[in-house]
C-alpha positions as CSV (number, residue, x, y, z in Angstrom):
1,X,-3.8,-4.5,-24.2
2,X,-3.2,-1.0,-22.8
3,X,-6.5,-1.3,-21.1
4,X,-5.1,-4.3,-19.4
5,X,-1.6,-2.7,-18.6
6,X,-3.9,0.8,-17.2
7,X,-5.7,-2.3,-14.9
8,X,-2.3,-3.6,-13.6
9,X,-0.9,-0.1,-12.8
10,X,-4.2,1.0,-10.8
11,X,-3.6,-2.3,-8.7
12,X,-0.5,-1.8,-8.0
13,X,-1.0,1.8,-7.0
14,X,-3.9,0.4,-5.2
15,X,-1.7,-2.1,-3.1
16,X,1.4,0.4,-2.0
17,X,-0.9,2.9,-0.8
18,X,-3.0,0.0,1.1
19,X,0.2,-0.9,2.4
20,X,1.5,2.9,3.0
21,X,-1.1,3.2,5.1
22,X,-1.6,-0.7,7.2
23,X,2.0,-0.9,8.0
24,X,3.0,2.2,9.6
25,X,-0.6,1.7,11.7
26,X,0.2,-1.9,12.8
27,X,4.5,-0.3,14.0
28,X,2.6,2.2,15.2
29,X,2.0,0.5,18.8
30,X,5.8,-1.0,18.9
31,X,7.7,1.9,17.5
32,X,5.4,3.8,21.0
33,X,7.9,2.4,23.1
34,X,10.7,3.8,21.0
């Protein structure tokens, strides 16, 4: 069970950083002409 739960968090770590990092890259040519 905890190994599963350990799995889960990793993931979801894995997905906000993935997703820290793609959406400021894909503002980053609209917030240019800001």
């Amino acid at each position: 069970m905890e190994v599963l739960q350990l799995s889960n968090v990793l993931y979801a770590s894995f997905m906000y950083h993935t997703c820290f990092i793609l959406i400021p890259t894909s503002w980053s040519d609209s917030s240019a002409n800001f």
